[in-house]
N, C-alpha and C positions, 0 to 999 in steps of 0.2 A: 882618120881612124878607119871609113872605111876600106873591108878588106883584110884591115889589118888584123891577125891572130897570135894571141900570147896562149902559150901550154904551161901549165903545170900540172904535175902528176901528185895526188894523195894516196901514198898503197899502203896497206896494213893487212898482216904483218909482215915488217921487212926484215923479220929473221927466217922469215918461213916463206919468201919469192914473192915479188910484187907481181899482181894475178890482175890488177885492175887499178883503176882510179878517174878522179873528174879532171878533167880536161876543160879548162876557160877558154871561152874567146867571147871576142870584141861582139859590141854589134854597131851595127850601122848607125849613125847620127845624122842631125841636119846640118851642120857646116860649121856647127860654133866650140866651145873649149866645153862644155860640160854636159851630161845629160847619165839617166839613172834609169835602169828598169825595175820596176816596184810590183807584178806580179805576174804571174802565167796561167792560163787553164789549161785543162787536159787535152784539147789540142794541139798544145805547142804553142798559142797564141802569147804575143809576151804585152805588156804597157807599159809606160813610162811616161818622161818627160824631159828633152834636150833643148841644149840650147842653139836657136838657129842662127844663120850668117849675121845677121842684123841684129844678134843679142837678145832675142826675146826668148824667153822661155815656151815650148808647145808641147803640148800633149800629145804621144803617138805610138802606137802600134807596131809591132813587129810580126810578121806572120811570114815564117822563112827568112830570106835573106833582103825581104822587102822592109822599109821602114814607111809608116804613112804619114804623116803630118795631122794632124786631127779640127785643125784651125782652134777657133775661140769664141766666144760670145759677145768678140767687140770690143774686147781689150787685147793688150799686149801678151799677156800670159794667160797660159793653160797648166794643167798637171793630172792626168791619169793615175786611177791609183787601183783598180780594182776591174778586173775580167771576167766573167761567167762564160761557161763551156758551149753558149750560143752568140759568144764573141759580141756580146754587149757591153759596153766600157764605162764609168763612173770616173768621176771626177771632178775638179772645178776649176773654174776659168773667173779671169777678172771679166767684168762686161767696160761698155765704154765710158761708163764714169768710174771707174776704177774700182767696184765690188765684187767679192766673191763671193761664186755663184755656183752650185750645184751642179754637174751636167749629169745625162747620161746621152752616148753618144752608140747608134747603131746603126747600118747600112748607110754610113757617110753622113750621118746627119746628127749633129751635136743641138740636144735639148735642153733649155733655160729647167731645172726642175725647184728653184729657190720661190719660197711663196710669198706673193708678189704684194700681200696683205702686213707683211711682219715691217714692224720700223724700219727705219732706214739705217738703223747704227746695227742690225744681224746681218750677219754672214752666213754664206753655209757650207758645206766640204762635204763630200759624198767618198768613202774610203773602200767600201767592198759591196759586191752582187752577187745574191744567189740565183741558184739555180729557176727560181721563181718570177724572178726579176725584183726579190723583195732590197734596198739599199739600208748601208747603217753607214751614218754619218753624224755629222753634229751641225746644228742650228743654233745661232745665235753661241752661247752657252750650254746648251744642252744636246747631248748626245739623243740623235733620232733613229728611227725606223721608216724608209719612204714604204709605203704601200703600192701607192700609184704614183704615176709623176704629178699626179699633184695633191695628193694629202702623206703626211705623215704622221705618227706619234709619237711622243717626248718618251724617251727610253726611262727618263727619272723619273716620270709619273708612277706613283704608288710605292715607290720605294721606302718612303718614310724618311729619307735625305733632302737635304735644301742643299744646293750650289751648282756651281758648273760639273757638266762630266764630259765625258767623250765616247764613239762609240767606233772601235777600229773592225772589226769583222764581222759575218753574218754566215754561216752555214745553210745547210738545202732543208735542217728543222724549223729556220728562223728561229735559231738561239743567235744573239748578238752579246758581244765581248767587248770591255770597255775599260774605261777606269772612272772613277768621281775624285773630282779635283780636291774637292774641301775636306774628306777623310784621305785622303790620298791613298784610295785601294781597289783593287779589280775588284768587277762584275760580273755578271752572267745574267742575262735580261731572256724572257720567255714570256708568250703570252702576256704582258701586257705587266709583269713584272719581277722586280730586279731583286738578286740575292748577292751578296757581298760574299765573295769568294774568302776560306779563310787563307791567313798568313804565320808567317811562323814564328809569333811574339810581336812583331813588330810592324806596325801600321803602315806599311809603304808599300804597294804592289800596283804591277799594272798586267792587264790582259789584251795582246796583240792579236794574237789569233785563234783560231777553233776550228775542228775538222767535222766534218759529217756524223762520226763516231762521238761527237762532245767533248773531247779532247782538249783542254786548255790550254796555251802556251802565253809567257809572256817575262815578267822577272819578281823576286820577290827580295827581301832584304835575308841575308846569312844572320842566323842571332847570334852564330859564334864569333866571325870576323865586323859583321854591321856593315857588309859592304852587298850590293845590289847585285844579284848572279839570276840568270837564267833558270825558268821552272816548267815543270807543267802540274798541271791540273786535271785531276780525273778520278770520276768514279764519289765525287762528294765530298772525297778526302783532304787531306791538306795536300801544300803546293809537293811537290819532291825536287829538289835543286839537282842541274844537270851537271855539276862540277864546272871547274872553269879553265882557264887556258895560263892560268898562272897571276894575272893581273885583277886591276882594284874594281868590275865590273862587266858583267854580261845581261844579253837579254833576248828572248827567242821574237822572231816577229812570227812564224809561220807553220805549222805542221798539215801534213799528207795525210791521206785516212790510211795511212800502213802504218803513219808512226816515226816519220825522217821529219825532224826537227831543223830548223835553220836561222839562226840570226846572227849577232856579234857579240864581238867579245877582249878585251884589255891582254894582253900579255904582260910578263912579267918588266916587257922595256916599255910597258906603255904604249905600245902599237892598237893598235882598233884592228880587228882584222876579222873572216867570216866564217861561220862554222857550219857543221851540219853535224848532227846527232841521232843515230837511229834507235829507236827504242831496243829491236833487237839485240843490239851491239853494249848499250848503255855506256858511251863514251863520246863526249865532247870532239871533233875532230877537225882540225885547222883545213880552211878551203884555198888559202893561199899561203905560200914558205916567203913568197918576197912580198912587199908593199905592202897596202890596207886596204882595208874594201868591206863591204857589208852584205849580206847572204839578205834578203825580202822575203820570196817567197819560193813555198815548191811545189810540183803537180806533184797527181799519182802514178807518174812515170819516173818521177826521183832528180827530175829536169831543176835543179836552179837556177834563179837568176837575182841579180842584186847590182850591185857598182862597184868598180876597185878603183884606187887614185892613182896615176900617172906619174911620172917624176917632176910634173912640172906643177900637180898640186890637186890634180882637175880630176873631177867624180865622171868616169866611165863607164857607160851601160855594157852588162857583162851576163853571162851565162855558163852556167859549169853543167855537163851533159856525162856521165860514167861512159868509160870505157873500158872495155878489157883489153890488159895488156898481155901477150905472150912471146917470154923469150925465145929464141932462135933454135936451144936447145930444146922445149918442150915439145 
């Protein structure tokens, strides 16, 4: 793959000259059949996690046309999930007795941040970094807040819920976004605690991301159809659904502090494929015409990146960059 680059073009409106559009291409991998980029900061910095010649899953870096490898904490696999604009990296790794463990990984150096106190049957997964260094992830069952690399606090504390939850984003307010498994509905965690985001009749939502602005994204259920569609959240109010690409399911993972949305979404033949949505615009809009793929996350440069699948099956780290297009005649 590397080297290798796939184009396609998304222009709108094609009655009125296609003036622009996102341009995909590949990125570099370590040597094996699969690997996925899951977020980018405003540098350009992208993270992820491929598979290398020897089959094991790593967690690594993109910065330009470099790929880095990010090692492990002593087990076979790694997985990058989450970048901050001082190119500090979150994630987790199996260690050498086969747990998963917390990292955060900076100037080449991958740190244990799992507490080393908790039973032995917790886990922990470290998924986004602010600007602060503050992490949201999940421990054991409960969705956390790391403060330091080595204390954190349970995002469910205070909330008035008992069960597992999860805790997928964290903003430069430390607001963190999540879901609670046992009512099964988004969150919104602040200061030390959680408010149950509303839904629209129907008790099934989850919160993927959140922008600087407070900005919610994530999916909520349709009460008309009852089928799970892409939303966001803002301003205290309920979700607003982004419409959909014709099929039985969508869900945002990501927004920009300008307001460009991006996750996946069903079509009408059942494809899985990636979108992006700018609030401006207020239209759901396909990232790819051929194959399937999924949209992760976006800077505030408008930069995606996510994975598309191959013909031969295989999730491919991918990036869609805008371009402008101009015909010969203009």
């Amino acid at each position: 793959m590397k080297g290798k680059l796939f184009i396609f073009l998304i222009c709108l409106p094609f009655f009125v000259g296609c003036s622009g559009g996102y341009v995909i291409s590949a990125l570099p991998d370590l040597g094996g059949a699969v690997g996925r980029a899951m977020d980018i900061n405003n540098r350009g910095e992208i993270v992820g996690y491929c598979e290398t010649g020897e089959g094991d899953i790593h967690a690594v870096i993109w910065d330009g046309s470099d790929v880095t490898d990010l090692g492990t904490l002593g087990g076979d696999d790694s997985y990058a999930f989450g970048i901050n604009d001082e190119g500090v990296v979150v994630g987790y790794s199996r260690t050498a007795e086969g747990k998963a463990h917390a990292f955060i990984w900076q100037d080449g150096i991958m740190t244990d941040i799992h507490d080393p106190d908790l039973p032995p049957i917790n886990e922990s997964y470290a998924r986004a970094i602010n600007s602060d260094g503050l992490v949201a992830g999940t421990v054991g069952y409960g969705g956390v807040v790391w403060y330091t690399p080595s204390e954190y606090v349970w995002v469910i504390e205070g909330s008035g819920l008992e069960g597992p939850s999860d805790a997928h984003d964290i903003n430069d307010s430390n607001q963190a976004v999540g879901w609670h498994h046992s009512s099964d509905q988004a969150y919104l965690w602040e200061d030390g605690s959680m408010v149950i985001l509303p839904h629209l009749g129907i008790d099934r939502s989850r919160a993927y991301g959140i922008n600087n602005p407070g900005q919610v994204v994530g999916s909520v259920v349709d009460p008309d159809t009852h089928l799970q569609q892409a939303a966001i959240w803002e301003g205290g109010g309920p979700p607003v659904l982004l419409g959909s690409l014709g099929g039985s399911y969508g869900n945002a993972n990501d927004i920009n502090d300008t307001g460009t949305i991006v996750g996946m979404a069903k079509k009408a033949d059942d494809a899985t494929v990636p979108f992006y949505y700018k609030r401006s615009d207020a239209e759901m809009l396909e990232l790819m015409n051929l194959g399937s793929g999924v949209a992760r996350a976006v800077n505030n440069s408008g930069v995606i990146v996510g994975y598309g699948v191959n013909a031969a099956g295989d999730d491919k780290p991918v990036k869609w960059v805008w371009r402008r297009v101009r015909w010969p005649w203009e």
